[in-house]
N, C-alpha and C positions, 0 to 999 in steps of 0.2 A: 504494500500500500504506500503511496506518495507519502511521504511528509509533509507536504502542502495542500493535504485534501481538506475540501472547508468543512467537514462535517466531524472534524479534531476541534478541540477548546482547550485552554490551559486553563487546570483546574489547580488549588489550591486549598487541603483543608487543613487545618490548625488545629487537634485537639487537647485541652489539657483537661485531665479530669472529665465530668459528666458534661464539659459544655465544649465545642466546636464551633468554628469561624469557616464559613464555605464563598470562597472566589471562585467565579466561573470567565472567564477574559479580564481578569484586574476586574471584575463589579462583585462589593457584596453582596450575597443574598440575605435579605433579611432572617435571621436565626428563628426567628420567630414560623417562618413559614419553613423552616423543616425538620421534619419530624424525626427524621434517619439517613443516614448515607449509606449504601452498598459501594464496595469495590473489586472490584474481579478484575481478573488480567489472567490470559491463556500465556502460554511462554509465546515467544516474537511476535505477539499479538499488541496492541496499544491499550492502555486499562480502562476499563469503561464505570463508569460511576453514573449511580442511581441515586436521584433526591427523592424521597419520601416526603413530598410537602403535605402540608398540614391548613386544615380553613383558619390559623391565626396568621396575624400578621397582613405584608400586603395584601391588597386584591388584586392586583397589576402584577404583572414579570413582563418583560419583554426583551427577546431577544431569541437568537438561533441555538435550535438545539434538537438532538438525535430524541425521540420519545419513546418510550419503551414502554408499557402499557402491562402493570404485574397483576395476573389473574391470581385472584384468592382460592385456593383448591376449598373445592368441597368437602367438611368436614364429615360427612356421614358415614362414607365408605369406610375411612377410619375409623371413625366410632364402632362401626357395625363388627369390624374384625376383631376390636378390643374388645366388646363385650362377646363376641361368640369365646373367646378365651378366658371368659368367666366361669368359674367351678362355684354352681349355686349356693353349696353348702358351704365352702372356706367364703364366700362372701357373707351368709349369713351368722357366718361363727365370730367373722372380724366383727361384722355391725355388733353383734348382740355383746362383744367383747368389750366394745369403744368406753372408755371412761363418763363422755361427752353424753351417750346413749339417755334420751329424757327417757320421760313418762303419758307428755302429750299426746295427741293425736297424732299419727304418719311420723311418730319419733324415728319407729326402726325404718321406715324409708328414708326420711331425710339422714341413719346415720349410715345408711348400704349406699345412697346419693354421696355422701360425704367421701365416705370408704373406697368410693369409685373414682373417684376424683384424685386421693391422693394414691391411688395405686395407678393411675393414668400419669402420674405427673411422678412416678417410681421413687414415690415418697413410700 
């Protein structure tokens, strides 16, 4: 690929700590409209960076740039695989085990809801 192809930008981010400074041609972007950066790079490939903007900050951006368009995966297929690898009874032995476990109404679903949760999150 050219080095002169216009569809390159010099990008500059600055992070220190939980907060980042992002240049895209020498212009800030306002911190406020982004929410995340991605950086990828193939080997002798050129790196390509992804802003995450966010509805805070400008309403306006303007200028040239490559758009990449990040589809949200459907969370269901996943779910559906995690719970078919649910073993009924070690899920009801953890709920009924739980400290947390009330007395209320739908206690033992909200603590198997619970139990599901942080064993999805390999707590």
């Amino acid at each position: 690929m050219d080095c002169h192809d216009s569809a390159r930008h010099h990008v500059r981010i600055t992070a220190r700590g939980g907060q980042a400074t992002v240049e895209v041609d020498g212009e800030r972007v306002d911190p406020r409209a982004v929410g995340a950066y991605t950086i990828t790079q193939i080997v002798g490939e050129p790196a390509q960076v992804l802003l995450h903007v966010t509805d805070h900050g400008s309403d306006q951006w303007s200028g040239m740039a490559r758009v990449s368009v990040a589809d949200v995966p459907d969370p269901g297929p996943a779910a559906a695989v995690f719970l078919d690898a649910i073993d009924p009874e070690a899920l009801e032995r953890a709920a009924l085990a739980r400290p947390d476990l009330g007395t209320e109404p739908y206690s033992l679903t909200k603590a198997m809801l619970i139990q599901l949760g942080e064993w999805a999150r390999g707590l």
